[in-house]
RODO-2510 file (C-alpha; in nm, 4 decimals, decimal comma):
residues 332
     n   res          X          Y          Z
     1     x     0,0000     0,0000     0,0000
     2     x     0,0925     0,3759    -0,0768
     3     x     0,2809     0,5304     0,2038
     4     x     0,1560     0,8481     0,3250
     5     x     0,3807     1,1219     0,5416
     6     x     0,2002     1,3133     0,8252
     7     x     0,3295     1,5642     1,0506
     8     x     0,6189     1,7916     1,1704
     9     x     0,7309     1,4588     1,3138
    10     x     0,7624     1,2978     0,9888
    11     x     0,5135     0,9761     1,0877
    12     x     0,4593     0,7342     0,7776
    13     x     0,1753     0,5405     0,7658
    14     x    -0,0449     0,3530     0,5209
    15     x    -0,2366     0,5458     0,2927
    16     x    -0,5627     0,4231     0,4842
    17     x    -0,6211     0,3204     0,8613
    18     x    -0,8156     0,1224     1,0321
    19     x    -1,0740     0,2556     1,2484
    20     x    -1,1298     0,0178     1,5767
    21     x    -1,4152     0,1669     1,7461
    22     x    -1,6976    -0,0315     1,5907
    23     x    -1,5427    -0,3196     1,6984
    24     x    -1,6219    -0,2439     2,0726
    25     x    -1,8429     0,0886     2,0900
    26     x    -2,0905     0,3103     1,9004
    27     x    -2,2141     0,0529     1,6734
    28     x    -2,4380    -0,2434     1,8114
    29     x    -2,2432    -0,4595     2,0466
    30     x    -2,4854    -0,7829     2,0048
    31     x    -2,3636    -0,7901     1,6273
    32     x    -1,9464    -0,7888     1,7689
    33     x    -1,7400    -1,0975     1,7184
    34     x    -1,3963    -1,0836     1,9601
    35     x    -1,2388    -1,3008     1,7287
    36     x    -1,3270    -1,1893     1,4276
    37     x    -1,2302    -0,8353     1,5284
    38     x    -0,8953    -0,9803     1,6166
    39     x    -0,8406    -1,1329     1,2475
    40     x    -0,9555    -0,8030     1,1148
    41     x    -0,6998    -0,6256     1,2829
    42     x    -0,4779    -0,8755     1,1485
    43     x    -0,5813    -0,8830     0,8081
    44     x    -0,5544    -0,5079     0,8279
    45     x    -0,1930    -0,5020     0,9147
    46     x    -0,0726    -0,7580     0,6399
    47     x    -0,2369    -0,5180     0,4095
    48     x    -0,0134    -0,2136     0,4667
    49     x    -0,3133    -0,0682     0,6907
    50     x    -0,1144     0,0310     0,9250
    51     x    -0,2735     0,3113     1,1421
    52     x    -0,4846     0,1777     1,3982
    53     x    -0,6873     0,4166     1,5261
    54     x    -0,8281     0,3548     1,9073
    55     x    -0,9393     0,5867     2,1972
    56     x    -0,9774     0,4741     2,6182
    57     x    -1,3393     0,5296     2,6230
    58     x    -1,4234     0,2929     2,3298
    59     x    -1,5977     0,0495     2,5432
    60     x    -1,4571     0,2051     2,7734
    61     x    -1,0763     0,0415     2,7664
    62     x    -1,1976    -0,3004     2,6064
    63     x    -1,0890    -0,1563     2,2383
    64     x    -0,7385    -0,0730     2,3485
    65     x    -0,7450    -0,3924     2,5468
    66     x    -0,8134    -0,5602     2,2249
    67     x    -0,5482    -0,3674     2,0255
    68     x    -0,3317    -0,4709     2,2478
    69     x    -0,3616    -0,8638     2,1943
    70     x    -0,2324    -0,7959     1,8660
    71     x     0,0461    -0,5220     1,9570
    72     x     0,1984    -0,7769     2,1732
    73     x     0,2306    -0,9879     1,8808
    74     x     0,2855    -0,7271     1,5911
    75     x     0,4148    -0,4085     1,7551
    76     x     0,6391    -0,3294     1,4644
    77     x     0,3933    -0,3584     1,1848
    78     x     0,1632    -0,1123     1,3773
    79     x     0,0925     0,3135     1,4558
    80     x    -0,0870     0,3101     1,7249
    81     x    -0,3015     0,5996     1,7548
    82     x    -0,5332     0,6272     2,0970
    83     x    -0,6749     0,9066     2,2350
    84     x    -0,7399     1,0757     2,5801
    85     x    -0,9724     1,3689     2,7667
    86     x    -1,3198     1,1753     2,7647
    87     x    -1,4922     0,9691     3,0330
    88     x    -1,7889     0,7432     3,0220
    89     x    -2,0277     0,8018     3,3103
    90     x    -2,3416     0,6086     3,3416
    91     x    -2,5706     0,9047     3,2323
    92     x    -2,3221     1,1252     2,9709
    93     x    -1,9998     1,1335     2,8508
    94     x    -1,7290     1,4267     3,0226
    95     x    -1,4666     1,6087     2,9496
    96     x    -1,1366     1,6089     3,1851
    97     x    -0,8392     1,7609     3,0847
    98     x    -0,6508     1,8104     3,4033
    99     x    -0,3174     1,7116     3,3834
   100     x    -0,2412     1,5303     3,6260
   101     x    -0,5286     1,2967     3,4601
   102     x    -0,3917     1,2836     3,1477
   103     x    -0,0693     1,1685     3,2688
   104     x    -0,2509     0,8409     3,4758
   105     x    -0,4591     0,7684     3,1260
   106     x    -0,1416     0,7586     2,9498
   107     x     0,0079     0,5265     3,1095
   108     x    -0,3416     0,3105     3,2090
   109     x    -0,3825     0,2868     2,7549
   110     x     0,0634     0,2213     2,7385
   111     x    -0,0438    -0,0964     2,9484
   112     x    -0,3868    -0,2018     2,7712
   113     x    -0,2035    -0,1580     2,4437
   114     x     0,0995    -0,3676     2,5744
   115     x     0,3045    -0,1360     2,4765
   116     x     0,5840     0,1133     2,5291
   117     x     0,5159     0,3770     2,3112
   118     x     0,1832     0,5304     2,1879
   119     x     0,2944     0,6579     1,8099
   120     x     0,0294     0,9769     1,8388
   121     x    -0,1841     1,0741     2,1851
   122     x    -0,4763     1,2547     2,0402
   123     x    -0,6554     1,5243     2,2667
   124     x    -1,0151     1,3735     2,2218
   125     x    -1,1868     1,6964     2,3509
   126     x    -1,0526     1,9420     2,5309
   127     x    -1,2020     2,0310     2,9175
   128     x    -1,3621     2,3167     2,9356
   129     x    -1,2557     2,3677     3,2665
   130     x    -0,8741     2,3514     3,1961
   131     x    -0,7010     2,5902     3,0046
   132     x    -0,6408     2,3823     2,6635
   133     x    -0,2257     2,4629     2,6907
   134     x    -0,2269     2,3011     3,0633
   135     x    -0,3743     2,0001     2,9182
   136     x    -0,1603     2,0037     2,5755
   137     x     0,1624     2,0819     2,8414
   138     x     0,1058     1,7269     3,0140
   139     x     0,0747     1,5612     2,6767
   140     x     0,4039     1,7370     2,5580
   141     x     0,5407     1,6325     2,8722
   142     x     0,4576     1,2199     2,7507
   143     x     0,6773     1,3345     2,4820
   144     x     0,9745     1,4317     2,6213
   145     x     0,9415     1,1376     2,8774
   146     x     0,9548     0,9269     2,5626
   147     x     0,5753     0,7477     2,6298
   148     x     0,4563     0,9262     2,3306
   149     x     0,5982     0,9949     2,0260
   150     x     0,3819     1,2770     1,8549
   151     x     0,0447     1,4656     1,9599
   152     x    -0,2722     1,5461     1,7644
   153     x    -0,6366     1,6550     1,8377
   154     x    -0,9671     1,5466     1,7324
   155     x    -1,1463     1,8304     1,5896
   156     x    -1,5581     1,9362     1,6512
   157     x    -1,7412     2,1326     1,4593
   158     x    -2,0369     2,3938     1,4923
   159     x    -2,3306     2,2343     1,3315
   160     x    -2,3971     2,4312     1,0332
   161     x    -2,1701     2,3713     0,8011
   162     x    -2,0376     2,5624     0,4413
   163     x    -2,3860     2,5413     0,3257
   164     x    -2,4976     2,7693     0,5527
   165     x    -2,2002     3,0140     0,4636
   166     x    -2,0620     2,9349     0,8726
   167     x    -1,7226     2,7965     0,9154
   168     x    -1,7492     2,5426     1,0763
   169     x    -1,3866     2,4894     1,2224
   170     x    -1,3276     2,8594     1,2996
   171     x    -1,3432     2,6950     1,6882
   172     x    -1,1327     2,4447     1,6112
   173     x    -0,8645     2,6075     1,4436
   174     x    -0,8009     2,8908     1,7359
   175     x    -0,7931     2,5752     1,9717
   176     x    -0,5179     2,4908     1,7451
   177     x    -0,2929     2,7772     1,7582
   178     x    -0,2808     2,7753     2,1132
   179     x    -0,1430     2,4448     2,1680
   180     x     0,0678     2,5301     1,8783
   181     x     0,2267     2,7504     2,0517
   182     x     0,3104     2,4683     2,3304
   183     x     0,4379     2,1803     2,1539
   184     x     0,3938     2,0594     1,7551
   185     x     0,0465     1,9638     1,6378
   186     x     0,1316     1,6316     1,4455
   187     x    -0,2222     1,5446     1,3250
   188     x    -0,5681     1,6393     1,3430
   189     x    -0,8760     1,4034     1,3249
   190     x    -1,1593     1,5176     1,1704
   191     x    -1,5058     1,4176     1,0035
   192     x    -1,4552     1,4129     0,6307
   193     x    -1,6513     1,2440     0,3652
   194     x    -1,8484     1,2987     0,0335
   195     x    -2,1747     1,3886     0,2662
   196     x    -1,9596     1,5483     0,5271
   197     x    -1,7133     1,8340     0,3459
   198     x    -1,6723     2,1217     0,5757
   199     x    -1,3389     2,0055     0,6901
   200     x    -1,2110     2,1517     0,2929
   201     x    -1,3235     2,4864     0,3633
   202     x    -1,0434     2,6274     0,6485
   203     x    -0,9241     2,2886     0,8073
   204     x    -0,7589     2,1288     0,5722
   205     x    -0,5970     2,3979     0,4000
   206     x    -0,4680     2,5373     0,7753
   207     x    -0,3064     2,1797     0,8128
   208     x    -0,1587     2,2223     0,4557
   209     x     0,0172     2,5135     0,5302
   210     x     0,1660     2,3572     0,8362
   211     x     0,3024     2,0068     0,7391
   212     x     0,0136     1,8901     0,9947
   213     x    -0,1864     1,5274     0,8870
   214     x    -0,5572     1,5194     0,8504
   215     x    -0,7366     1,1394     0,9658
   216     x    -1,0361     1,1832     0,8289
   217     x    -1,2904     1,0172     1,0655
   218     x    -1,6500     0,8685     0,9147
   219     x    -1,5155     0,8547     0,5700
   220     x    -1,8078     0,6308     0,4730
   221     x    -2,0409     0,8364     0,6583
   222     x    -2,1111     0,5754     0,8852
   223     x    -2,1958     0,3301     0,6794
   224     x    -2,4130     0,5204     0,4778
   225     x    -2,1631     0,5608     0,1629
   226     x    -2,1166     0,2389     0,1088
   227     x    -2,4395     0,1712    -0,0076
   228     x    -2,5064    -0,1365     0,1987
   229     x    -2,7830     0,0108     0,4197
   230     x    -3,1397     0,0722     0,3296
   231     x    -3,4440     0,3386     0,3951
   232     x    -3,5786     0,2344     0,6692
   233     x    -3,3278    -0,0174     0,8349
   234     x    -3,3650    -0,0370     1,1886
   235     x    -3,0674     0,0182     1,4180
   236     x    -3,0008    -0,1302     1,7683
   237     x    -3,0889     0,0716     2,0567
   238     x    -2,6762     0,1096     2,1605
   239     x    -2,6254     0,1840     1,7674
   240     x    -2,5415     0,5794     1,7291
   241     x    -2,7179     0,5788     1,3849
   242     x    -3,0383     0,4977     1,5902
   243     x    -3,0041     0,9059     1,7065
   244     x    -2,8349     1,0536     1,3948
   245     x    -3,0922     1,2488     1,1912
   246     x    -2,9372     1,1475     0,8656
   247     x    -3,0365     0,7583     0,9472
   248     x    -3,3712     0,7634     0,9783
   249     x    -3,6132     0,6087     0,7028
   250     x    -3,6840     0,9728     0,5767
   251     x    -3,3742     1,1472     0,5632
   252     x    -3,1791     0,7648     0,3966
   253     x    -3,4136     0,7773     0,1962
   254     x    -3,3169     1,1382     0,0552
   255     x    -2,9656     1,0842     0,0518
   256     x    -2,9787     0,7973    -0,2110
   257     x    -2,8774     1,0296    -0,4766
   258     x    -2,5518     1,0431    -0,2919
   259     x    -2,4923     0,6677    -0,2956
   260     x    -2,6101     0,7024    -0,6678
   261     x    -2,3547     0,9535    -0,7390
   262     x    -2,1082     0,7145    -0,6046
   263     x    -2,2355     0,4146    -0,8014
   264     x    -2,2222     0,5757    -1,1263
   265     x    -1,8102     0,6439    -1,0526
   266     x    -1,7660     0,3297    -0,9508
   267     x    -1,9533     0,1141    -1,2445
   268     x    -1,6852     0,4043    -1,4898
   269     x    -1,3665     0,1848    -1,3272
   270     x    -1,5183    -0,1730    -1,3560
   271     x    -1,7838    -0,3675    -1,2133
   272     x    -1,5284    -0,5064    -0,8895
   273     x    -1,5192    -0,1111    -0,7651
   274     x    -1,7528    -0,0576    -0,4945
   275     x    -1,8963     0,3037    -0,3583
   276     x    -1,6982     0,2785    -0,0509
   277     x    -1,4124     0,2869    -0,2446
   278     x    -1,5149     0,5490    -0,4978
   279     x    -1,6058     0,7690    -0,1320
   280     x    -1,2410     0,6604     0,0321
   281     x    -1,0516     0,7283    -0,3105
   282     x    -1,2526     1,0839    -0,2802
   283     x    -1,1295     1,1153     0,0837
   284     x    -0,7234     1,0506    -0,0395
   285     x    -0,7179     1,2933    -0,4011
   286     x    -0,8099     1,5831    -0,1375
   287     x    -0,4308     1,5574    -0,0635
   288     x    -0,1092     1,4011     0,0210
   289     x    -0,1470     1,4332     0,3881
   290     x    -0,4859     1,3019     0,4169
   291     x    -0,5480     0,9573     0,5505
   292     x    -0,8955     0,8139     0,5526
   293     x    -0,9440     0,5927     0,8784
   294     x    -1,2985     0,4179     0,8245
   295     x    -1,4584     0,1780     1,0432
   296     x    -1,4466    -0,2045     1,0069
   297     x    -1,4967    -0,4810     1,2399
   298     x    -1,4873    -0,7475     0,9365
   299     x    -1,2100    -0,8972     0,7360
   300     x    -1,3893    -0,8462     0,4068
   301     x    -1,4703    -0,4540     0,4903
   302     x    -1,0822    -0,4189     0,5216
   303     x    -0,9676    -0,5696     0,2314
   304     x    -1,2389    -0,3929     0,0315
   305     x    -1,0871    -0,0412     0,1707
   306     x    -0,7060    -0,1265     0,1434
   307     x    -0,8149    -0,1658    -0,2139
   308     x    -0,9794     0,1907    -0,2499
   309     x    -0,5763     0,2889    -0,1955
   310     x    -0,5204     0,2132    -0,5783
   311     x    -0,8456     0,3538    -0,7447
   312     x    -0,7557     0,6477    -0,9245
   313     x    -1,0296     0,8981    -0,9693
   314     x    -1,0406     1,1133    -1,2791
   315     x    -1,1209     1,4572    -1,3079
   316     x    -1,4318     1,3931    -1,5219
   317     x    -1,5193     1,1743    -1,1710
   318     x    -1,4015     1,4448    -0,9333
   319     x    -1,6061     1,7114    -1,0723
   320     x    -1,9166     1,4595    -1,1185
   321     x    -1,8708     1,3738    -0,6945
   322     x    -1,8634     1,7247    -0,6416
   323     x    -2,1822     1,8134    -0,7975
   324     x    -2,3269     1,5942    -0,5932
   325     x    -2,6655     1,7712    -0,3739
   326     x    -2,5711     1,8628    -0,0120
   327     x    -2,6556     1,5522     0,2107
   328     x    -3,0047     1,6252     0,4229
   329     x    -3,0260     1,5261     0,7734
   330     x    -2,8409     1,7422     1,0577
   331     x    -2,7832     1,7473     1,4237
   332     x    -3,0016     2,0791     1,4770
***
């Protein structure tokens, strides 16, 4: 697999990663398989897939406790990328930034992942009860203690988005020139898809200018893109499509000229291309330091992405992708 360079840091990793969460949170957990999740990660390594993407309150710790089965095997072939600042309480989910915290989680996800060495620590969200450069200081401070090699932050956006004329990074991005001013931004995860394409308008371009990677989370748009899932399919209670706007029967139902869009690209390159890849290849010609890290918890869903790594899309498909109609279906 392509080879792709992300970072002040200079961190190589496959072209596209392999998100871990479904495998243990967010999806429905009466559909996951330990084993098979285990031969996925697997399969994703031999591959070239080589980012694994993880965070301590997937489950909460059982995904990084599963990573780590196969780190203690294949610690080499791996980036481990895990991420800290979120709890799971029994009613909500919290912030906590403190440092002293941060410091404990790091080393409480070093031994899950039976490791040494988490490859980038990823600010999940930052507390808004901590100045964001106290929390960013004890991650720098990982750094220089030599538990972590580089740092990054998961972006959030406002909910209106570039169809609405609002930026919707503008928060983001002055988060991101504070900690700058701390210690090197390495990477920053954010949404990006073919139904989700805000991060184009000031996010990606700020991380061009600095060298800095974008892992662009949801890059099937949860599921959607692929075009496996059907108006009207009902989700499991502990599924987070079963509270997303854009997955109920009406608003799936609206969006299929999307997955048409997609269909029509992908039947151009030869009946074996699939719209998930068409939507992944999308995700990679935005640019060299992009790396799409979609979801899989099945051998077959990885090999089908790894593949999306070769499709080339052509500019007659580009422009056809981006006349696409705005997806329907927000969190508002």
């Amino acid at each position: 697999m392509e080879r792709r360079t992300i970072g002040a840091a200079t961190l190589e990793v496959g072209a596209v990663g392999l998100g871990c969460m479904p495998m243990s949170w967010g999806y429905s957990t009466s559909r996951q398989r330990g084993d098979e999740s285990l031969r996925t990660v697997h399969r994703a390594l031999d591959l070239g897939m080589t980012l694994l993407d993880t965070a301590d309150m997937y489950g909460p710790f059982t995904n990084e406790l599963l990573l780590g089965r196969v780190l203690k095997e294949r610690r080499a072939d791996a980036f481990v990328s895990t991420k800290v600042g979120l709890l799971v309480g029994e009613q909500h989910i919290v912030a906590n930034g403190r440092p002293g915290y941060v410091k404990r989680a790091c080393d409480a996800s070093l031994r899950r992942l039976q490791t040494d060495v988490i490859d980038l620590y990823q600010l999940h969200r930052a507390d808004p009860e901590v100045p964001v450069e106290e929390t960013w200081g004890a991650m720098a401070d990982l750094v220089r203690a030599g538990k972590v090699r580089a740092l990054g932050l998961c972006a959030v956006g406002v909910r209106e988005g570039r169809r609405t004329g609002t930026r919707r990074y503008d928060g983001t991005i002055r988060q991101l020139e504070r900690v700058q001013q701390v210690f090197p931004v390495s990477a920053v995860e954010a949404e990006l898809s073919v139904w989700s394409p805000q991060a184009l308008d000031a996010l990606l371009p700020w991380c061009a200018a600095r060298g800095v990677g974008l892992l662009a989370a949801m890059p099937l748009g949860n599921g959607f893109l692929t075009g496996t899932l059907t108006p009207g399919e009902g989700f499991e209670p502990d599924d987070l499509r079963a509270r997303h706007p854009r997955f109920t029967a009406e608003m799936m139902a609206a969006n299929q000229p999307i997955v048409a869009g997609l269909r029509r690209v992908a039947h151009r390159h030869g009946d074996a291309v699939t719209p998930a890849q068409v939507a992944l290849s999308w995700v990679l010609s935005q640019g060299p330091h992009v790396v799409p890290v979609p979801g899989a918890k099945q051998r077959r869903w990885v090999a089908e992405n790894a593949a999306a790594s070769v499709l080339r899309l052509t500019p007659e498909d580009l422009t056809e992708l981006a006349g696409l109609p705005a997806a329907q279906g927000s969190w508002d």
